[in-house]
N, CA, C and O atoms as a GROMACS GRO file, in nm:
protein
  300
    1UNK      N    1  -0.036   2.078   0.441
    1UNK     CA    2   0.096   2.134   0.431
    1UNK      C    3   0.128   2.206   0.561
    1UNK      O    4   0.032   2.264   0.613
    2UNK      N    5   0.231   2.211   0.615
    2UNK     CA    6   0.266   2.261   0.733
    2UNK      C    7   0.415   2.286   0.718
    2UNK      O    8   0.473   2.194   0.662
    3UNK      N    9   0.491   2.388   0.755
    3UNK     CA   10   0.617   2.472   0.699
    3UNK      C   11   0.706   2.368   0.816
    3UNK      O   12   0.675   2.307   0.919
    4UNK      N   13   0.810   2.386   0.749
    4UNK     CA   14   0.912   2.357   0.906
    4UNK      C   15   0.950   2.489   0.995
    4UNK      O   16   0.948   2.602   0.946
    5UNK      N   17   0.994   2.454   1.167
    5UNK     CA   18   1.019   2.572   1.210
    5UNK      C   19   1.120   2.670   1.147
    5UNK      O   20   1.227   2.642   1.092
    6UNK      N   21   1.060   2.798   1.169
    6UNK     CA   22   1.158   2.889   1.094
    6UNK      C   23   1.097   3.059   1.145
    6UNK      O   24   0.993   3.083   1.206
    7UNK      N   25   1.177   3.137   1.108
    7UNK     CA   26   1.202   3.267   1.163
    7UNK      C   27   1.220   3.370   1.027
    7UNK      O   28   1.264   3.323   0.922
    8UNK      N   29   1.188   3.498   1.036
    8UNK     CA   30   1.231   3.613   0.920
    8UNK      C   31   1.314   3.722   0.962
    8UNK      O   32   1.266   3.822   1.016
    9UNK      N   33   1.409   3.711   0.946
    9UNK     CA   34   1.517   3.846   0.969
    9UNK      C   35   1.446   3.978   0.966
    9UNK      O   36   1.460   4.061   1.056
   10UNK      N   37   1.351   4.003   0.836
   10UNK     CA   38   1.302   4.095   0.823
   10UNK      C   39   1.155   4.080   0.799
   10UNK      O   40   1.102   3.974   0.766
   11UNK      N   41   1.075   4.228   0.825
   11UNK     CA   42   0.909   4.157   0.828
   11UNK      C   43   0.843   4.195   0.719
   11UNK      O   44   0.860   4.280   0.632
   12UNK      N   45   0.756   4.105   0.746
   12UNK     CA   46   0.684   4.080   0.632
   12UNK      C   47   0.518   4.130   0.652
   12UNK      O   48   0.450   4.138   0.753
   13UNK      N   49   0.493   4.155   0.531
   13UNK     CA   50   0.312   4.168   0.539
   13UNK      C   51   0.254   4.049   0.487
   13UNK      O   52   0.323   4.017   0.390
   14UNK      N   53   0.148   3.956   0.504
   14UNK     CA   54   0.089   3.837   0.441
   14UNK      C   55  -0.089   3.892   0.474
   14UNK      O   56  -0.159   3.933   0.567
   15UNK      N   57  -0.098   3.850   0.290
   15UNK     CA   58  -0.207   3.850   0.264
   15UNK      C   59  -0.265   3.692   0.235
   15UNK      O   60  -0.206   3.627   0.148
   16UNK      N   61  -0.380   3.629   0.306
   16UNK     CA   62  -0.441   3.523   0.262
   16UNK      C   63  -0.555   3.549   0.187
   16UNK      O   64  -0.654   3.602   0.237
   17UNK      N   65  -0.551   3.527   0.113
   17UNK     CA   66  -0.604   3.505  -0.080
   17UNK      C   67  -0.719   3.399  -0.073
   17UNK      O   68  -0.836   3.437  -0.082
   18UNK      N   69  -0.691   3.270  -0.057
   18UNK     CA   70  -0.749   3.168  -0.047
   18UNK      C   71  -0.702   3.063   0.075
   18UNK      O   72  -0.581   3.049   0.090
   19UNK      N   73  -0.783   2.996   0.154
   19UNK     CA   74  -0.725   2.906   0.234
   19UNK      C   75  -0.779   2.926   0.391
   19UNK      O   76  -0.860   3.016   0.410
   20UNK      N   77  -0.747   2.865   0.478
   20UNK     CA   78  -0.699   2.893   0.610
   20UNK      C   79  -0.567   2.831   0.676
   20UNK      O   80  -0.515   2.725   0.643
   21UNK      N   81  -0.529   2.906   0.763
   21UNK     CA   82  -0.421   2.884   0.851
   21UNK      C   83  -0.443   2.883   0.949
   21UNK      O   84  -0.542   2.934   1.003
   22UNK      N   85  -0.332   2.806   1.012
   22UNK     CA   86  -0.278   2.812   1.202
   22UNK      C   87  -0.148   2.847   1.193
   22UNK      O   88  -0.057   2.792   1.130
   23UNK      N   89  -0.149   2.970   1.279
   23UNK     CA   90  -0.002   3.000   1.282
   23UNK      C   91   0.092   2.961   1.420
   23UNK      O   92   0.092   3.066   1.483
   24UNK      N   93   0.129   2.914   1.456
   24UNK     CA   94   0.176   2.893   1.631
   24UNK      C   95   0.390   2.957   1.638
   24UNK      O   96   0.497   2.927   1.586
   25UNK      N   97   0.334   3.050   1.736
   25UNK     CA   98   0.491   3.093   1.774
   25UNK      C   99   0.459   3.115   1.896
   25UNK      O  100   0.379   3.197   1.940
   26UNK      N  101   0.563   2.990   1.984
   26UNK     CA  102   0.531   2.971   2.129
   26UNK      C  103   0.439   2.911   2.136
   26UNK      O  104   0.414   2.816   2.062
   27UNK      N  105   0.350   2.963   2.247
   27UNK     CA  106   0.269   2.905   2.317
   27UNK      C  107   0.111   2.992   2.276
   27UNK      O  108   0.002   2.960   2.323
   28UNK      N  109   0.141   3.121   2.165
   28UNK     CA  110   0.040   3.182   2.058
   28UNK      C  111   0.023   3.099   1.932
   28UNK      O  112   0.102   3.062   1.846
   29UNK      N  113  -0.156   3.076   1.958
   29UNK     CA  114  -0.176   3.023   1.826
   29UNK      C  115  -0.255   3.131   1.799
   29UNK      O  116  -0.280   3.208   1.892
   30UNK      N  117  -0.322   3.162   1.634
   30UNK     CA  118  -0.358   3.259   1.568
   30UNK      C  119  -0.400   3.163   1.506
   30UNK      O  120  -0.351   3.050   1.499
   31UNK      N  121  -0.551   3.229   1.426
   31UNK     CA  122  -0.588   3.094   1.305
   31UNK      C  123  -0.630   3.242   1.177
   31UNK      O  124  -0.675   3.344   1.228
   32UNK      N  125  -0.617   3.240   1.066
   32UNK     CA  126  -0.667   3.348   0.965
   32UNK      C  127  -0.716   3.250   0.834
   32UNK      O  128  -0.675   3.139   0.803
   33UNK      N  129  -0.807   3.324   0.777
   33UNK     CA  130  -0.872   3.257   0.686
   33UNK      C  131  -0.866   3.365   0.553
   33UNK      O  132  -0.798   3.467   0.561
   34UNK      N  133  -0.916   3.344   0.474
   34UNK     CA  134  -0.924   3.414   0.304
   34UNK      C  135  -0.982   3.560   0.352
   34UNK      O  136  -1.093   3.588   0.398
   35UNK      N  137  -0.868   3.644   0.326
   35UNK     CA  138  -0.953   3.809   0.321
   35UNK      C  139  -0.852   3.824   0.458
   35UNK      O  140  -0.846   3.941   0.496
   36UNK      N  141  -0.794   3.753   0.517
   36UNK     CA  142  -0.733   3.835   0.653
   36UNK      C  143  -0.587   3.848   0.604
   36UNK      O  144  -0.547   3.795   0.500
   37UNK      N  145  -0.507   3.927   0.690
   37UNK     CA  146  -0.348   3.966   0.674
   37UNK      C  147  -0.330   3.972   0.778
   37UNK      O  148  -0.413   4.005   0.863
   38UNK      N  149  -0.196   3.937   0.798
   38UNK     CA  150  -0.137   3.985   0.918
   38UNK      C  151  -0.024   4.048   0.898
   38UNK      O  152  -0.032   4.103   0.787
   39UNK      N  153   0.094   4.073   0.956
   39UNK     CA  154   0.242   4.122   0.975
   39UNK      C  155   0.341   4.012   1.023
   39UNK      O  156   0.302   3.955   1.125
   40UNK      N  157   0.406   3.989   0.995
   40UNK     CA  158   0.487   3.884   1.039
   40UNK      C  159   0.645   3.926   1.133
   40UNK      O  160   0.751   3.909   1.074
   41UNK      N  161   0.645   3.959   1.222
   41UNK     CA  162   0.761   4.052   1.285
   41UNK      C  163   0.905   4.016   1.264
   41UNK      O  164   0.927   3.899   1.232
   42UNK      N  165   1.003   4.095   1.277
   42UNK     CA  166   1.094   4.072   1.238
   42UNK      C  167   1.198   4.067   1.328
   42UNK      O  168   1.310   4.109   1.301
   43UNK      N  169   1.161   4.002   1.466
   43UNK     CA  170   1.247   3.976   1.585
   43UNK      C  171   1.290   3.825   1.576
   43UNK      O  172   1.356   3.771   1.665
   44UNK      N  173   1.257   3.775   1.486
   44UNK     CA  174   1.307   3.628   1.482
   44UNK      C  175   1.281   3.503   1.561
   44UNK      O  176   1.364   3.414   1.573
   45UNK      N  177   1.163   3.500   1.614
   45UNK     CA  178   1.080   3.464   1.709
   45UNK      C  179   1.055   3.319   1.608
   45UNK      O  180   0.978   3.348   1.517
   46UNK      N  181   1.085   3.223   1.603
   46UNK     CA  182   1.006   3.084   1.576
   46UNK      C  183   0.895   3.036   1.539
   46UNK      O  184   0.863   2.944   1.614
   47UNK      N  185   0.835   3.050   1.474
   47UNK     CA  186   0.688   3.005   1.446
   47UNK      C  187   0.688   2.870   1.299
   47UNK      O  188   0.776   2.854   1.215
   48UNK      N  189   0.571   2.801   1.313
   48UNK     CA  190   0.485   2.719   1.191
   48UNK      C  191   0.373   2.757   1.164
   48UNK      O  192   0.283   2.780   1.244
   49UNK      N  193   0.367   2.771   0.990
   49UNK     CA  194   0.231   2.744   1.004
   49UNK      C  195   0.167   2.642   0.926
   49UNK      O  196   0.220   2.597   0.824
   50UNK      N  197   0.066   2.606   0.965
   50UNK     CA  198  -0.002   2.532   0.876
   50UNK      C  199  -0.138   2.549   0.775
   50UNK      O  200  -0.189   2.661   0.776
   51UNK      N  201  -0.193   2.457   0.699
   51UNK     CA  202  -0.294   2.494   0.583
   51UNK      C  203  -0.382   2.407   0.644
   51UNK      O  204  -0.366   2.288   0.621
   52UNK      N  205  -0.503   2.455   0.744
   52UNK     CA  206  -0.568   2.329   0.795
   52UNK      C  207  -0.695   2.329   0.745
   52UNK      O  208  -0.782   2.258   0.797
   53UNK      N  209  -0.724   2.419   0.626
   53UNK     CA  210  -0.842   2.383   0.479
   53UNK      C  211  -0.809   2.261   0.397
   53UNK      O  212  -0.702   2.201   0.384
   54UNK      N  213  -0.931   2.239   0.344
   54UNK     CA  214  -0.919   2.150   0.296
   54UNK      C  215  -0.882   2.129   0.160
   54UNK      O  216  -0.885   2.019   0.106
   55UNK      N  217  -0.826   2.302   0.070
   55UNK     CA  218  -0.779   2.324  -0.051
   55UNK      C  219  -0.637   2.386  -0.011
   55UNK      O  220  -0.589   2.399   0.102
   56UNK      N  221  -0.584   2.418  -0.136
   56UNK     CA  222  -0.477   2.453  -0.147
   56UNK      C  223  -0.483   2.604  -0.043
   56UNK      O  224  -0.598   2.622  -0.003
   57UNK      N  225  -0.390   2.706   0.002
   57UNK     CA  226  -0.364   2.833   0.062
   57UNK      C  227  -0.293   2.872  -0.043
   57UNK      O  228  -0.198   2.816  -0.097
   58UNK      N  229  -0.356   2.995  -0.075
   58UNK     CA  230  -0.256   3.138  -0.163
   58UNK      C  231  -0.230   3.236  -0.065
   58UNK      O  232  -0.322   3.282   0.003
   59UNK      N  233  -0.108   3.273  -0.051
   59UNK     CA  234  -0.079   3.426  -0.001
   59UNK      C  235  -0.018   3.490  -0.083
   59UNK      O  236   0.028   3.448  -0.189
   60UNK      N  237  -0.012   3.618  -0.031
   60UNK     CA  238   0.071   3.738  -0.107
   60UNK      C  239   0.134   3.732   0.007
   60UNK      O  240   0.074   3.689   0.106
   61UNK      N  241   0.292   3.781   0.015
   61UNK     CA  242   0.377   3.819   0.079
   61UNK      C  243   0.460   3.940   0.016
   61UNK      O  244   0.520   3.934  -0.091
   62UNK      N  245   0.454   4.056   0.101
   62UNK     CA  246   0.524   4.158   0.063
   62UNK      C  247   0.674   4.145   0.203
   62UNK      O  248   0.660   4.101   0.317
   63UNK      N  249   0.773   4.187   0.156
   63UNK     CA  250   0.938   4.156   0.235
   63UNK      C  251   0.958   4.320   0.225
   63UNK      O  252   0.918   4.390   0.133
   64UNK      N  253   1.023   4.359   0.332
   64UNK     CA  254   1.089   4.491   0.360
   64UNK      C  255   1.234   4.450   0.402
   64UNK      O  256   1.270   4.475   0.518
   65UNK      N  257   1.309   4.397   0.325
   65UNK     CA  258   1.505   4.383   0.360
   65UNK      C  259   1.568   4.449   0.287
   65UNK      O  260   1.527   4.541   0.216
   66UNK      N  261   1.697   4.398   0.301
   66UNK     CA  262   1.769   4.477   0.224
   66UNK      C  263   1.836   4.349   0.124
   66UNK      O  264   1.818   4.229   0.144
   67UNK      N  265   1.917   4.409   0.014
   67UNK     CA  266   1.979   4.304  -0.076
   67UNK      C  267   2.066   4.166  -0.033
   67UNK      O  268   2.186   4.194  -0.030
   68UNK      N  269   2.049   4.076  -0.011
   68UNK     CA  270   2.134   4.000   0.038
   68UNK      C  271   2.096   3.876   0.087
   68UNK      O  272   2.122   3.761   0.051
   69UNK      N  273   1.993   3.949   0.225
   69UNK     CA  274   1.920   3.904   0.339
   69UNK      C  275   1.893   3.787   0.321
   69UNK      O  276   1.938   3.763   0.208
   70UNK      N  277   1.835   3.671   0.373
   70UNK     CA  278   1.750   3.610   0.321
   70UNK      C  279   1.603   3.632   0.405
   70UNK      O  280   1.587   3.706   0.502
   71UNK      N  281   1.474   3.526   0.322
   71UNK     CA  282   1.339   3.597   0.331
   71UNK      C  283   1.316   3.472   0.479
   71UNK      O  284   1.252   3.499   0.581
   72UNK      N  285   1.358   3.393   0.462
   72UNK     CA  286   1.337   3.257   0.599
   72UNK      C  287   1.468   3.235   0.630
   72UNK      O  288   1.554   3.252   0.544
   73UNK      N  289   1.500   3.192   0.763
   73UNK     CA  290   1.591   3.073   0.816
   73UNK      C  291   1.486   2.965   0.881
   73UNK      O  292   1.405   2.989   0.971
   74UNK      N  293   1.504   2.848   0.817
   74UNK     CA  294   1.437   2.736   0.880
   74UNK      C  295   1.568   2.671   1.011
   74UNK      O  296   1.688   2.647   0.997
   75UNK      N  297   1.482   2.661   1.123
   75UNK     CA  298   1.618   2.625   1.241
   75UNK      C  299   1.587   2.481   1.276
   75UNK      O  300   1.658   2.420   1.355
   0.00000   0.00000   0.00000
């Protein structure tokens, strides 16, 4: 599974649960596996990521917006 490009108005915290990832925004790749989190910033910067395990990925995602917002724009 691999997301289409896309951006968050507002940021986010992500917890990986189960799985691994590659995250790439720009020319930064990041890889996190089960037990890591990151922050996801909220400058609207472009990124994918992908599930490059060989099971399914669980995250938790916690959102800090306001009512309305939305949580992605895919561009």
């Amino acid at each position: 599974m691999k997301t289409p490009i896309h951006r968050h108005p507002a940021p986010m915290i992500v917890y990986v649960s189960k799985g691994r990832l590659k995250h790439t925004k720009g020319d930064v790749i990041n890889y996190f596996k089960a037990g890591d989190s990151f922050i996801e910033s909220n400058n609207g910067i472009k990124h994918v990521v992908e599930n490059i395990g060989k099971k399914d990925a669980v995250l938790f995602v916690s959102v800090s917006s306001v009512s309305g917002m939305p949580t992605t724009i895919n561009e």
